[in-house]
N, C-alpha and C positions, 0 to 999 in steps of 0.2 A: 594441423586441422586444415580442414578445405580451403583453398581464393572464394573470400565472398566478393571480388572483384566483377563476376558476372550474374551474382545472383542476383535477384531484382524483388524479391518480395520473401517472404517467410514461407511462403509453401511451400515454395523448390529450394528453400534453405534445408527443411527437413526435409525432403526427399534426398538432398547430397548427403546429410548426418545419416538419415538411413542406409544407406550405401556403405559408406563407410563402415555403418555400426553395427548391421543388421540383427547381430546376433548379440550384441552385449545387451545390459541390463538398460534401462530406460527410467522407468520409474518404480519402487522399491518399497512395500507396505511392509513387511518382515523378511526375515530371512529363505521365510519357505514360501512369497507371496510377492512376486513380481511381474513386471512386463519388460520385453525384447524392445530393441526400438522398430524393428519390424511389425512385430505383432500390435504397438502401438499404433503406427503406421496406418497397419490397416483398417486399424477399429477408425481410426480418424477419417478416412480415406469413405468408409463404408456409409460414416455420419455426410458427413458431405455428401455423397449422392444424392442418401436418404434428403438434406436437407432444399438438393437442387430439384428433385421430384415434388417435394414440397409446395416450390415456386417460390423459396429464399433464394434471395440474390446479393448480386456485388451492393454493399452501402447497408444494406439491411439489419438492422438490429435484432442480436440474440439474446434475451436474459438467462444466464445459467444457472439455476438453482444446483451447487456444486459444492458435493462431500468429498470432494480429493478423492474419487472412484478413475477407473479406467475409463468410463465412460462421460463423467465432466473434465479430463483433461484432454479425449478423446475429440469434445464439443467443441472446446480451444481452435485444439488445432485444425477442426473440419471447419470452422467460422475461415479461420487464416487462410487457409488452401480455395475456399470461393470468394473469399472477398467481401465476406459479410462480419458487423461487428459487435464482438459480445461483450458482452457483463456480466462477472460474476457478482450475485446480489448475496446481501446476508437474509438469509429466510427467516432467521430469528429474531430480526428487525421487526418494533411493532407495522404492525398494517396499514396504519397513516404512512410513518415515513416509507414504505415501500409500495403505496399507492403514489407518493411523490416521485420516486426514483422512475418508477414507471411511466407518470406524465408525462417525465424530461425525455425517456432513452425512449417510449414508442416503439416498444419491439413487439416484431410481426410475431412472434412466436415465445414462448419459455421453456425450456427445456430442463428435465429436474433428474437426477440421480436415485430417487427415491417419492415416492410420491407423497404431497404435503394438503393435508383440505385448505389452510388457508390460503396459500396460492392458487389452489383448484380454484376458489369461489373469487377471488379476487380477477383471473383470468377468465373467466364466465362473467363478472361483473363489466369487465372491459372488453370483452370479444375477444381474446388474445388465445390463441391454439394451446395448448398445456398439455406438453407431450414427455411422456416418462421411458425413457429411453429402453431401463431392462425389459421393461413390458411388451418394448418392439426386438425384442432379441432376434425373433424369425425375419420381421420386417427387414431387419440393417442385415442378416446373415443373406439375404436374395440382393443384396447389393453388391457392385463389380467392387474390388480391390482394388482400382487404379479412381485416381480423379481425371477427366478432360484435359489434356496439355494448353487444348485452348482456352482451357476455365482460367485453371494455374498461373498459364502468362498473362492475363489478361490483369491482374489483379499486378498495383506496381508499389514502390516504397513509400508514394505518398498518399497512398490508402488508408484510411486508419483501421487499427488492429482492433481495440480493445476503449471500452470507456470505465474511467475508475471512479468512484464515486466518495466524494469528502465533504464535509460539515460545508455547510452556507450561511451566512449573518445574516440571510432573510428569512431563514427557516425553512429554507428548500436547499437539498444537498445540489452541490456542483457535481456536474459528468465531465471530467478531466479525460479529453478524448488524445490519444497516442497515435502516431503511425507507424504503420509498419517498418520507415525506413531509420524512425529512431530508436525500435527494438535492436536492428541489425546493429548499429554504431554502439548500443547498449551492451550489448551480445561479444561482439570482439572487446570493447574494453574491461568487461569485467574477464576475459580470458587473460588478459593482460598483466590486469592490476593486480590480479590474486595468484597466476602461474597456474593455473586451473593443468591441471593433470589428468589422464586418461582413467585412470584406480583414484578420482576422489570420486566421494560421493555428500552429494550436499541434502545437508537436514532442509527441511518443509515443515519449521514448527507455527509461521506465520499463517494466520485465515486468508486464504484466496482469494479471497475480496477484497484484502487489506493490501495495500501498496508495495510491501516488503516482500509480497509472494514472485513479487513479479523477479524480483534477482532469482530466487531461488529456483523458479522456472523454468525461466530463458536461460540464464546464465547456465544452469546443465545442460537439461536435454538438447540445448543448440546449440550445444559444444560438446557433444558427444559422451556424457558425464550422467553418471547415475544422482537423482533426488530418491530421498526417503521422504513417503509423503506421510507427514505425522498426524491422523486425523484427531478433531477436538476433544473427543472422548476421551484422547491419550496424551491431551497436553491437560486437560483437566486433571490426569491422575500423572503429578510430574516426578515420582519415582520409577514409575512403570516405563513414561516416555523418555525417560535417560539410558532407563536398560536398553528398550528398544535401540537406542542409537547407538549402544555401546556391543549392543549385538551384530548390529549391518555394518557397524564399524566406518560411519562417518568422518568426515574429516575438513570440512570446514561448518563452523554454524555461525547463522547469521539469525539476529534478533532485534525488538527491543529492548535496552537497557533494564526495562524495570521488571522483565523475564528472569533475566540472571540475575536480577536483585533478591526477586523472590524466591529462587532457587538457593542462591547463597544464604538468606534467611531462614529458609526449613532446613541450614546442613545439611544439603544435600550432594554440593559439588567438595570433591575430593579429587589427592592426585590419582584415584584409584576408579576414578568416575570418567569419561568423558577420554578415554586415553589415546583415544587416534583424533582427538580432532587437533589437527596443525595452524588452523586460523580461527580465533573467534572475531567477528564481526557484529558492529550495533550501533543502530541507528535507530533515529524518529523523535529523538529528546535526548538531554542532556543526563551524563550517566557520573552524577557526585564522585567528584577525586577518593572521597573517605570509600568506596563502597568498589569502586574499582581497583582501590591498591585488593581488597581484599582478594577479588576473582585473581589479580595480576601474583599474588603471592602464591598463588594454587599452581596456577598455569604457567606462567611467565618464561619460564624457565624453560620448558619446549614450546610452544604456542605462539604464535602473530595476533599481536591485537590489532584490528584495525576501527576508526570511531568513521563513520558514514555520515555523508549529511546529503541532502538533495529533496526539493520540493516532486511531488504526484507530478506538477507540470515538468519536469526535466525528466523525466523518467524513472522514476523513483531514486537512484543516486545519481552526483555531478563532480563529489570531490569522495577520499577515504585518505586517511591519515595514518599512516603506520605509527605506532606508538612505541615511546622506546622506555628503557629506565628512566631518562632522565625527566619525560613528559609524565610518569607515575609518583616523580619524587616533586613534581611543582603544583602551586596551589592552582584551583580552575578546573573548569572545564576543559577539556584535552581541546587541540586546536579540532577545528573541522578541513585543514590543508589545504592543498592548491586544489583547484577547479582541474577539472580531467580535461586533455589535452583538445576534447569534440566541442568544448567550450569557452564562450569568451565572458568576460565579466568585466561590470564598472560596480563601483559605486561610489551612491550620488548621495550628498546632504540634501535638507528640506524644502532650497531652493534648484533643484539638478544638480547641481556643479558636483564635478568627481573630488572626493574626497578621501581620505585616511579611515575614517570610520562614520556610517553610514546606511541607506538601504543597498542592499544585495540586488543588481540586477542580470542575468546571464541571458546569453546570448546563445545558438548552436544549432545543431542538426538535433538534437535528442530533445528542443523543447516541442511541448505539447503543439497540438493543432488547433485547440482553444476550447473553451468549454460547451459541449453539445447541448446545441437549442438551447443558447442562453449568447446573443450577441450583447446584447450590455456588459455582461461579465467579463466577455472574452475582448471588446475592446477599454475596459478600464484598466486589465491587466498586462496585456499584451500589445504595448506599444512601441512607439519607435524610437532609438536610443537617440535621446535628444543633444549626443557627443557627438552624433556623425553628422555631419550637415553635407557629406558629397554624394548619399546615396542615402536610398531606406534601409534601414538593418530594423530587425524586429527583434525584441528585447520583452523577457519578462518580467514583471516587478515583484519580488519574491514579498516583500515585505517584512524582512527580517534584517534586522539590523544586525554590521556586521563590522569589525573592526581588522585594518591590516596591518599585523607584527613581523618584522621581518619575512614575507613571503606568505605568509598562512595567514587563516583569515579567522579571527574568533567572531562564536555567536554572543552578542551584546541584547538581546530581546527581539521585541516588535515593534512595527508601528503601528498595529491595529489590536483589536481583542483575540485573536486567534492565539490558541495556544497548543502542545502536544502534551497529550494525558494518556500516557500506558502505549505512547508512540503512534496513538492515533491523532490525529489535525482536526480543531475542534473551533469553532466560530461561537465562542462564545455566545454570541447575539443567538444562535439555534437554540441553544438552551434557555434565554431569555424569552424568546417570541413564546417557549412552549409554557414556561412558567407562566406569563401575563394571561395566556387564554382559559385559566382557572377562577372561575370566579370569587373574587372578596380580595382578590390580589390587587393592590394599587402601585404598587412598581417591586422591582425587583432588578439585582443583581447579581454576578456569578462570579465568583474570584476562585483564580487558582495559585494553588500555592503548593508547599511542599511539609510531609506531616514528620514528625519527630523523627521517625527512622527514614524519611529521605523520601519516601513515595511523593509520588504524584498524589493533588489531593485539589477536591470540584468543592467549593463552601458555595451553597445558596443564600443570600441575604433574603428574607421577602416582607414586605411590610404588609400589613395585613390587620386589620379590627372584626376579622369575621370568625375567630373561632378556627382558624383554620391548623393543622397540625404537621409537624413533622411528615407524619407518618401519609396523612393526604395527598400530599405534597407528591409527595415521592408516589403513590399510587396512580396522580393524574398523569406525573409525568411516563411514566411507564407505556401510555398509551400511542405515545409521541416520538419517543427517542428510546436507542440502543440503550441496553446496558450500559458501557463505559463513559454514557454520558450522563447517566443520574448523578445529582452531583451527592459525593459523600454524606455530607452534614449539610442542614437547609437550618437556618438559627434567623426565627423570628421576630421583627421590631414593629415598631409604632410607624417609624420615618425612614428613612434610608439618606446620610449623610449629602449638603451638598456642596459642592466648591465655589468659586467666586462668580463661574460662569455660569450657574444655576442648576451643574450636570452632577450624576450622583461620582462622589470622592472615592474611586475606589484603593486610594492609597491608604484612607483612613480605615475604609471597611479590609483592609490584607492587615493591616498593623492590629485591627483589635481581636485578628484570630490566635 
């Protein structure tokens, strides 16, 4: 593959992949239903004008309302080639939280794959332009095929690409803002680490919104490598979306853990299933030894497993762990490995000092640039490693606790309420804030735990004397928060337990589940 030695930003990264590739396969919806990387190219190429006529610019925030179409990956990469930065939003989100997402990111425009009324109305509420891309087909077809050389250079690696947005403990999600230059370093090492080959082609079963899209992304098309991009529709119906991949003939998948739990639960992976994929990968939570010998007994035998780990602020991965027989035959979570080589790491116990096991803090070119329109946030987390005292080094505080066994680093918990549920990052306290603002609620709290067969699993506590139900419960909160964040069971009391410090117990309320 090409010296990214002189490339200086991701638009003229894909413009050399296009060179290169012009004519292979790009991105990949069925066997009879693809795009060139050329042809990609230019739809990209055609949005960018489109968006420079507009009067978007370098810094300018895009929200992408994006179905995995030619034309939201198209959005992507026309954002990257001017210099302006997008977000992919969940449209399915109720319209509180993405009237929030909206407050933070302040983007001049939205741009949608399909047209939706409540972001119509939501975008007329805020003056925000709400532009439906197929509708301008004629409009982007009068646009030239080339971008400005002087647009392209002008945009550099410490631009940022993209804002990704995760659960907040105040009840407003974080915009975990990236740059362009820690795609690039993202981009060669996932070529590295996996041996990425010219004939792979990698699954897209993650939501593009969700942080795990982003390997799948980058890691192809910027290494010259076909994605199948699996729309929701077809991960909902998960027989149909395995044919699918077994038709384009994939060959590495990357997931959450409790994806291929549930896949291994309905029998539906066989050796007879899934027969070209060479690497499975998964990450975003911890994947039970009992439930992984099962996948590894399937597969093992031709397949790479590898277990991922990396915070949204490093760029969605920082270590991957090749796993062998002997880490399937030991009890535990599989280790989360060494830290990738763009990386430095301490950690520190609850007074700094570097320790044996402890909080995780990493250091590098691929951490984030801190969180958009939110500097409280970005300097509580983003500080200065209090180990170096000859120079400033900036240092994130992951907050995960982590322990060092000969070279590899296990996950040991948290040190805050945040937890991962179906591999997405969840602030506890977001589900709290939404539960208290229900009237008859007098406190509340959220434990997660894990349900008999291993899943992830939200218990809502909530105390309450007003009649209030189950079933309410769950309706108010709906108004509030995503799906994966209602919590499963809400199981009603008088009181909510308290410890010595006066704060509610929640070691008593996980034990009495």
């Amino acid at each position: 593959m090409m010296n990214s030695k002189y490339i200086y930003n991701l638009g003229m990264y894909f413009e050399a992949i296009t060179e290169e590739c012009s004519n292979e396969c790009a991105i990949i919806w069925d066997t009879d239903e693809k795009i060139t990387f050329l042809e990609l190219n230019t739809i990209s190429n055609k949005i960018a004008n489109l968006f420079l006529l507009k009067g978007i610019k370098k810094n300018d925030v895009v929200a992408i309302q994006n179905n995995k179409t030619k034309y939201g990956f198209g959005c992507m990469l026309a954002c990257l080639k001017i210099g302006a930065t997008y977000t992919n939003f969940d449209y399915t989100n109720p319209l509180e939280r993405i009237r929030k997402i909206f407050d933070t990111a302040c983007p001049v425009i939205v741009v949608a794959d399909e047209s939706n009324d409540m972001i119509y109305g939501l975008c007329e509420e805020k003056n925000i332009e709400y532009f439906v891309i197929p509708d301008a087909d004629k409009e982007i077809e009068k646009q030239e095929s080339k971008v400005s050389t002087e647009i392209i250079t002008s945009v550099t690696k410490s631009d940022p690409a993209y804002i990704m947005f995760t659960s907040g403990s105040t009840g407003i999600p974080k915009g975990v803002l990236i740059s362009q230059g820690s795609l690039i370093d993202f981009i060669s090492w996932g070529m590295k680490t996996y041996n990425l080959r010219s004939n792979d082609i990698l699954t897209n079963v993650n939501p593009i919104y969700f942080d795990n899209s982003v390997f799948d992304f980058y890691c192809s098309v910027f290494n010259g490598i076909s994605m199948l991009a699996v729309p929701k529709s077809m991960v909902e119906k998960p027989k149909d979306m395995l044919e699918l991949i077994d038709r384009v003939g994939c060959t590495l998948w990357f997931s959450v853990p409790s994806m291929l739990i549930y896949l291994t639960n309905l029998k539906l992976l066989s050796e007879n299933v899934l027969q070209s994929v060479r690497i499975f990968a998964f990450g975003g939570e911890g994947y039970p030894k009992e439930l992984l010998r099962k996948l590894y007994r399937i597969y093992g035998t031709k397949s790479e497993f590898y277990n991922v780990y990396g915070p949204t602020e490093g760029t969605c991965i920082c270590s991957a762990y090749h796993i062998s027989d002997e880490d399937i035959e030991a009890e535990g979570l599989a280790p989360l490995g060494k830290i990738a080589p763009n990386f430095k790491y301490v950690i520190l116990d609850e007074n700094d000092n570097e320790s044996q096991i402890g909080e995780l803090c990493i250091m590098g070119t691929q951490l984030a640039l801190g969180y958009y329109n939110d500097e409280e946030r970005t300097n509580k987390s983003f500080v200065r490693n209090p180990l170096q005292k000859n120079y400033y080094e900036r240092m994130y505080r992951t907050g995960d606790l982590v322990e060092l066994v000969s070279d590899n680093l296990y996950f040991r918990g948290r040190v805050d309420n945040q937890i991962k549920h179906m591999g997405y990052r969840i602030e506890l306290e977001e589900i709290e804030s939404s539960l208290i603002k229900l009237e008859g609620v007098k406190q509340c709290a959220v434990i997660h735990t894990l349900s008999k067969n291993q899943f992830s699993k939200l218990v809502a506590y909530v105390a309450t004397n007003e009649g209030l139900t189950e079933e309410n419960i769950k309706r108010h909160l709906k108004d509030y928060l995503p799906q994966y964040m209602i919590p499963n069971q809400v199981i009603i009391v008088d009181e909510l337990p308290k410890n010595a410090n006066g704060k509610v117990d929640r070691q008593i309320l996980k034990m009495s589940i």
